[in-house]
C-alpha positions as MATLAB code, in Angstrom:
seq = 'XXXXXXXXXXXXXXXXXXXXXXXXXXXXXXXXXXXXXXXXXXXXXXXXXXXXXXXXXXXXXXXXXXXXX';
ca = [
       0.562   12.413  -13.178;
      -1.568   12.371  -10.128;
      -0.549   10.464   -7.295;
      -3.596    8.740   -5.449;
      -4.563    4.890   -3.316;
      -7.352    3.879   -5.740;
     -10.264    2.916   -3.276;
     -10.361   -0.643   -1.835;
     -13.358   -2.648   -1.218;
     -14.389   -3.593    2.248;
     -14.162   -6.964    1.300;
     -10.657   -6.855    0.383;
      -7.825   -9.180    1.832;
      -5.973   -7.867    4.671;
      -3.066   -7.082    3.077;
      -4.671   -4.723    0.133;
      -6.494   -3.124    3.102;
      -2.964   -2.604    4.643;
      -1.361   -1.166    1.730;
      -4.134    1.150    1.192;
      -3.980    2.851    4.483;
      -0.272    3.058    4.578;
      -0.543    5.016    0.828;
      -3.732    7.526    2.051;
      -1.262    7.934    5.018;
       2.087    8.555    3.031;
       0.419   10.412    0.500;
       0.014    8.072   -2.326;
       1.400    5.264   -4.640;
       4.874    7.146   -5.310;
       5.421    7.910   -1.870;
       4.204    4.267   -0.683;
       6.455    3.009   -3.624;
       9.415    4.839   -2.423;
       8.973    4.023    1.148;
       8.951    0.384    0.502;
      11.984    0.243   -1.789;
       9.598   -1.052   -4.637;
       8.398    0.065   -8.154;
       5.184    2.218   -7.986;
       4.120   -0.209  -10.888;
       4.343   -2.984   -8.057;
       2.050   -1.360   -5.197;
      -0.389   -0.141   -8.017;
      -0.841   -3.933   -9.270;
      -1.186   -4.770   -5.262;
      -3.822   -2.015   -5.174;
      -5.226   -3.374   -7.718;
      -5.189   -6.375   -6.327;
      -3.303   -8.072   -8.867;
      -0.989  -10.215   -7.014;
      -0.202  -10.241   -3.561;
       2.487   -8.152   -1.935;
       5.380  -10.158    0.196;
       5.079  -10.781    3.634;
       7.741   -8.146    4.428;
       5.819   -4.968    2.514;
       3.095   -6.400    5.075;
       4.570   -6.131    7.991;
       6.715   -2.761    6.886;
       2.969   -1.356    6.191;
       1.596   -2.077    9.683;
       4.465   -1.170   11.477;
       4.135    2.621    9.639;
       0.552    2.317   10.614;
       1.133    1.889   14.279;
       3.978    4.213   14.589;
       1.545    6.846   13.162;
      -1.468    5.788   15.355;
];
């Protein structure tokens, strides 16, 4: 099983683009998944965007992002 961020669209909400950087940045979905406390099936739906992760994955993904800026 590979372990990649399928590719987001400029266009896409905020919080998709978020997610996306946070999983190129961790290394991918199982990583993401694991650093969040989620299922990977759960960040690949949000990926995806299929649904709309909580506020708190969010704010966990920008905080990781600054951190690492």
């Amino acid at each position: 099983m590979q372990d990649t961020c399928p590719s987001t669209h400029k266009n896409s909400h905020i919080y998709i683009r978020c997610l996306h950087d946070a999983c190129k940045l961790l290394g991918g979905e199982h990583k993401l998944a694991s650093y969040l406390g989620v299922d990977v099936q759960d960040v690949e739906a949000w990926l995806m965007g299929r649904g709309q992760p909580p506020d708190w994955v969010f704010l966990k993904c920008t905080d990781l992002l600054q951190q690492r800026a």
